[in-house]
C-alpha positions in Angstrom: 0.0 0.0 0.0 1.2 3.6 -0.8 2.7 5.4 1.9 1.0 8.2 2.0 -2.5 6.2 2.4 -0.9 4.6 5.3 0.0 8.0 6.9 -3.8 9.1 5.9 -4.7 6.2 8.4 -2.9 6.8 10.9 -3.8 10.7 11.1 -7.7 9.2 11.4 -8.2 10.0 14.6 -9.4 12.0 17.6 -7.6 15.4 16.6 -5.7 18.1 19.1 -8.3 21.2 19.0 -5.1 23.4 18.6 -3.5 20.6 16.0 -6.9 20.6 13.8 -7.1 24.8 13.6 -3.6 24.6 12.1 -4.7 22.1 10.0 -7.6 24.2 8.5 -5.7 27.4 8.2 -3.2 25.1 6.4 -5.7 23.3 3.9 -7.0 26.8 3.3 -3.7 27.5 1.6 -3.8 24.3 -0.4 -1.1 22.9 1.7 -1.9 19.2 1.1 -0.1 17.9 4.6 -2.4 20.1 6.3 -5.3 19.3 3.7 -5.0 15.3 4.8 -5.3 16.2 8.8 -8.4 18.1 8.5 -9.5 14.8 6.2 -8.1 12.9 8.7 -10.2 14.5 11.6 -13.8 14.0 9.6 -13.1 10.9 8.4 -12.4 9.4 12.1 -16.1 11.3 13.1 -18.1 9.6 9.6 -16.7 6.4 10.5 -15.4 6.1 14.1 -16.6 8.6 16.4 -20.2 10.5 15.4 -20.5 11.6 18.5 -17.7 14.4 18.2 -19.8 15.7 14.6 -20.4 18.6 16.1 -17.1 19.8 18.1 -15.3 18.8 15.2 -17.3 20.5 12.3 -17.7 23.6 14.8 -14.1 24.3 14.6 -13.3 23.4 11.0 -15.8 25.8 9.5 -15.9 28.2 12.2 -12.2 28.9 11.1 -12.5 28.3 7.5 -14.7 31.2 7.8 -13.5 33.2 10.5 -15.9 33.1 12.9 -16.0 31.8 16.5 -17.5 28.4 16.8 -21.1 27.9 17.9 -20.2 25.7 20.8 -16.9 25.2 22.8 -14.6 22.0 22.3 -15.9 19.5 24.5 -14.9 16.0 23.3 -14.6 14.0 27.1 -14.6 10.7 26.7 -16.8 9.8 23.4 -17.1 5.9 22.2 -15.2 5.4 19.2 -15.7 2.2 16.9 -11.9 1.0 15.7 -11.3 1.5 11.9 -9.7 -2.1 10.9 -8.4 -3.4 7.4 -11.8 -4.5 6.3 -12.9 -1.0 6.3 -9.9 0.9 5.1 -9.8 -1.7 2.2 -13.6 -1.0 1.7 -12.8 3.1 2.1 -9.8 3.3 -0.5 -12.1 1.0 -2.9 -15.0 3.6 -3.0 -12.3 6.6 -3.0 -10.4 4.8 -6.3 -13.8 4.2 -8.0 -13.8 8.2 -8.6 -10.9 7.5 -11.4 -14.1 6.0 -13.3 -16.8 8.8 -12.4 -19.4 8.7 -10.4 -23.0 9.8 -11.0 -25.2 11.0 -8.3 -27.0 7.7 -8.0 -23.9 5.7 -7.8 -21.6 7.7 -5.8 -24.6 7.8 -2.8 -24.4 3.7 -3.1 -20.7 3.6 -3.2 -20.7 5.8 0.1 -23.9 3.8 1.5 -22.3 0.5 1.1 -19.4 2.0 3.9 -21.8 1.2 6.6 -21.6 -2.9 5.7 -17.4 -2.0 6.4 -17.5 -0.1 9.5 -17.1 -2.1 12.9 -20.1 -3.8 14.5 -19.8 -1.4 17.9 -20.6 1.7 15.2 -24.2 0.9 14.9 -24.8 1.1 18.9 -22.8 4.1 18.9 -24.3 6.2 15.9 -27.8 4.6 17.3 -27.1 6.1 20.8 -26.6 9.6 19.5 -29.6 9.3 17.4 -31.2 9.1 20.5 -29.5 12.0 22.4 -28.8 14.2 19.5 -31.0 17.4 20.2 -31.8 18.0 16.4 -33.5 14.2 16.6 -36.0 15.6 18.6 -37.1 12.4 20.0 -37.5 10.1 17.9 -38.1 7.0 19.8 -41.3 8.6 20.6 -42.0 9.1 16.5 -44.0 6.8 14.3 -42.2 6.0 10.9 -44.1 7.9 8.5 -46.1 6.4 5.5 -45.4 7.7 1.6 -46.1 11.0 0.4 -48.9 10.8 -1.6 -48.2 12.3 -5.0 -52.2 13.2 -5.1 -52.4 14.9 -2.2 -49.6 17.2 -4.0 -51.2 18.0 -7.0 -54.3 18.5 -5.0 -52.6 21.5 -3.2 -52.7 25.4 -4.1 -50.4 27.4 -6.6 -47.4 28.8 -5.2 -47.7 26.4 -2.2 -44.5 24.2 -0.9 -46.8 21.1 -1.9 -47.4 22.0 -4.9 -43.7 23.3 -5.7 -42.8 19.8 -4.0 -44.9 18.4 -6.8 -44.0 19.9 -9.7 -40.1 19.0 -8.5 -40.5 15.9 -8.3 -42.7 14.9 -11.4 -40.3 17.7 -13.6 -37.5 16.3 -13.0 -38.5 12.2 -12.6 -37.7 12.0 -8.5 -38.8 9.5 -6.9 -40.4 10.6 -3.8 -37.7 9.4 -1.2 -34.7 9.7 -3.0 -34.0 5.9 -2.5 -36.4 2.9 -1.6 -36.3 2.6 2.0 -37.6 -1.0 1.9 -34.9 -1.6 -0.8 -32.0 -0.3 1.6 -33.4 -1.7 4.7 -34.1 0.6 6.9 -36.8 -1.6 8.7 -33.6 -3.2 9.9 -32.1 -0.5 11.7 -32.7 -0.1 15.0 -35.6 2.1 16.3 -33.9 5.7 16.3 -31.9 5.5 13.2 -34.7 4.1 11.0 -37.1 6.8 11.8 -34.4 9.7 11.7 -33.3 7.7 8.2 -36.6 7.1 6.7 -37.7 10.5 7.9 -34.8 12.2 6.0 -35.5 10.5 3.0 -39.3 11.9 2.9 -38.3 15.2 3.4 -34.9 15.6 1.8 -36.4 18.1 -1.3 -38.9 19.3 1.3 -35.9 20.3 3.3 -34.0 21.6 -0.4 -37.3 23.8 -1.1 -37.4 25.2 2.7 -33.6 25.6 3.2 -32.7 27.4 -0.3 -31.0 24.6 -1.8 -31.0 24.1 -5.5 -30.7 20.3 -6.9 -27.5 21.1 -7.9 -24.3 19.4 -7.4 -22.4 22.3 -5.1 -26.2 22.0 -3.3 -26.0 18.7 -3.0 -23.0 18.7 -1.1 -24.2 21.7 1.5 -27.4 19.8 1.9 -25.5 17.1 3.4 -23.7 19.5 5.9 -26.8 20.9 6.5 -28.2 17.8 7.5 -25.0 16.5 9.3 -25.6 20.3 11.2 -29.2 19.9 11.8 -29.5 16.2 13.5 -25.7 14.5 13.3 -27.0 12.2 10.1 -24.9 9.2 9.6 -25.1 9.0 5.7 -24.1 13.0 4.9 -21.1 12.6 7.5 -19.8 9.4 5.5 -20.8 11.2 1.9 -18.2 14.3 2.8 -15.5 13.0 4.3 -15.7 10.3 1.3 -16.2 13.1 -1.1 -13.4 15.4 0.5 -11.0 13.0 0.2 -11.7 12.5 -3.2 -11.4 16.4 -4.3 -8.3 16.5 -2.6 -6.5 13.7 -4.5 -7.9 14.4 -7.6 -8.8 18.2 -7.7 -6.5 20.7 -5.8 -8.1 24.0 -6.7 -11.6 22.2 -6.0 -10.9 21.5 -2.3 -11.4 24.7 -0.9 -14.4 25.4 -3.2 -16.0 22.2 -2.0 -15.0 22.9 1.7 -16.0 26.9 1.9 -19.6 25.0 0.8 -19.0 22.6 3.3 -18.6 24.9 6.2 -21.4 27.3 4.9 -24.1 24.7 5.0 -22.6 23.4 8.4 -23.0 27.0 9.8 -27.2 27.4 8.2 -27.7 24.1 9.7 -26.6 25.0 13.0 -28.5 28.6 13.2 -31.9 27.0 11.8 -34.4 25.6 14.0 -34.5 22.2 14.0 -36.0 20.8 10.9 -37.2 17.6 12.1 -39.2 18.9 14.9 -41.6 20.2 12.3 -44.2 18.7 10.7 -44.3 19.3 7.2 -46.8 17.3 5.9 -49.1 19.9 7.6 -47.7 23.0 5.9 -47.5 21.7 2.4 -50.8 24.2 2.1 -48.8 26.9 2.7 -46.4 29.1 0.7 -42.1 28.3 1.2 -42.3 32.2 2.5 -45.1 31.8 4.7 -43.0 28.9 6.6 -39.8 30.9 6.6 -41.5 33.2 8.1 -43.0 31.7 10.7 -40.3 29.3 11.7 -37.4 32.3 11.2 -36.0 30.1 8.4 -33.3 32.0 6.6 -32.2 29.9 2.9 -28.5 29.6 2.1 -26.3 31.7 0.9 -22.7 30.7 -0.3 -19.9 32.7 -2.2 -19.7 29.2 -4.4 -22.1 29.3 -7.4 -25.1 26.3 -6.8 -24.7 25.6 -10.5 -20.6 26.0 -10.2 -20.1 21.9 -11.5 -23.1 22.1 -14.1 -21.4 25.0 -16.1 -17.9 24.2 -16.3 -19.2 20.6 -17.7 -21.9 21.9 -19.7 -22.3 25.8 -20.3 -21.4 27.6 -23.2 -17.6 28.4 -23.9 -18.4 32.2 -23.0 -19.9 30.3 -19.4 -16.9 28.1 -18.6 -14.7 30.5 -19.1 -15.9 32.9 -16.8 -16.6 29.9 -14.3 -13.3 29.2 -14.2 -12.4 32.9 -13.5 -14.9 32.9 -10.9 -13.1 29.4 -9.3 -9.5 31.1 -9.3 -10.7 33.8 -7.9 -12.6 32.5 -4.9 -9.5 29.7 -4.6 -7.1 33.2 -3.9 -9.6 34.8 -1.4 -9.5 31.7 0.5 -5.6 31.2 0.2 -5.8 34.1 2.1 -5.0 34.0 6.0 -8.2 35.1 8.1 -7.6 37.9 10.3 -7.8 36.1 13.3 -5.1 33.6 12.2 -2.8 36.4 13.0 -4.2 37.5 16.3 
């Protein structure tokens, strides 16, 4: 095995607070040692340690973007599941399948099929912290819902978040839970995680409509730190760290364009209310603004462009051009040290 994927191993794990700021400050300069701790950091919480999601992800994009983190470092003594050769063999697998492109469809089962890899004490940890994690909001005390009902949709007003819910899916050919939950197996998981998974999978474009998110690929990748934000979920933890890892090997100017998304969404999850404690299926008469409103829902913003991926594959020369203008750009600001560093 190469070296330096040996080294990437051994830095997966619990990170030094003071260690893992220097890392981020160095990443944000495209240093690629410094690039492989941060890495190093979230891939021990996707696949070892969930429980520190939130201390971790706090600091990384409270100092990618210069801000003070939302909550202090406080990792005591959190259960950690070892990361053994069956899953680092299973990890480099999914990370060398990006040499052959990955669609949307198959990248989320190349990063789904991580959980069959990860030790057998990850399932009672991450299943714990579903049950303590104050974004869950209780959900052993939740029913698992039923299927939306495409009917009741189309039955709903103009203008309405049903009816824009509607016309998204049917436009575009979604199915109405991203994935079949029976063909996954959720009914297997245990009681927390199986509502908080099956939930997520009902509302996920509720949740993109809501939240400001486009469909998007750059979208795509903030919802997931959204989600990780709003209720610690398993799946968008393992998708970015997967997905990190392989920007930084194969894309060097893309890393800090896919990480200043990263720790935009993280930050919109953590100052919105908490998305699973509503429920939707009784607002879907009302308008997206009506339920901003009320809720104090503010929809992401980023300095990356939502459609940033879509128009250097497919715009016009005139488009990819200034795309790539736009990319450079950005990459420079974010070279740049934050003021803090220097305090």
């Amino acid at each position: 095995m190469a070296k330096d994927r040996i080294n990437f191993e051994n830095l997966t794990a619990r990170p030094e607070p003071e260690k893992l700021r220097a890392a981020v400050l160095g990443a944000r300069r495209n240093d690629p040692a410094s690039q492989e701790s941060m890495l190093g950091a979230l891939t021990w919480v996707a696949f070892s340690c969930p429980e520190a999601a939130d201390a971790v992800y706090d600091l990384v994009a409270g100092v990618w973007l210069d801000r003070r983190p939302s909550t202090e470092w406080q990792i005591k003594d959190p259960s950690e599941a070892p990361l053994g050769r069956l899953f680092w063999d299973a990890y480099w697998a999914v990370i060398d399948g990006a040499q052959e492109g990955y669609d949307a469809s198959t990248i989320t089962a190349a990063v789904a099929s991580l959980g069959g890899a990860v030790d057998e004490s990850f399932g009672e940890i991450a299943e714990s912290l579903a049950q303590r994690h104050p974004g869950a909001d209780d959900p052993l005390d939740k029913i698992v819902p039923g299927l939306i009902n495409l009917s009741v949709l189309a039955d709903c007003p103009e203008h309405s978040l049903g009816k824009q819910l509607y016309d998204l899916l049917t436009i575009n050919g979604f199915d109405a839970e991203v994935l079949d939950r029976n063909a996954i197996m959720l009914g297997e998981l245990p009681p927390a995680l199986r509502y908080l998974n099956t939930r997520i999978l009902q509302m996920h474009d509720v949740w993109h409509l809501v939240a400001g998110y486009t469909t998007d690929a750059m979208h795509e990748v903030a919802i997931s730190a959204f989600q990780l934000a709003q209720f610690g979920h398993n799946y968008s933890s393992m998708f970015l760290a997967a997905a990190g890892r392989m920007t930084h090997e194969r894309n060097a100017v893309g890393f800090n364009i896919f990480f200043q998304t990263v720790a935009e969404a993280w930050l919109h999850g953590r100052q919105s209310p908490s998305f699973m404690a509503i429920e939707w299926e009784e607002l879907f008469g009302l308008t997206i603004e009506e339920i901003r409103s009320r809720y104090d829902i503010m929809p992401f913003q980023s300095r990356v462009p939502a459609d940033l991926v879509e128009k250097l594959q497919s715009g016009s020369v005139l488009e990819r051009v200034k795309t790539v203008f736009e990319v450079l750009k950005l990459n420079w600001d974010l070279r740049r040290l934050p003021k803090s560093s220097t305090a």
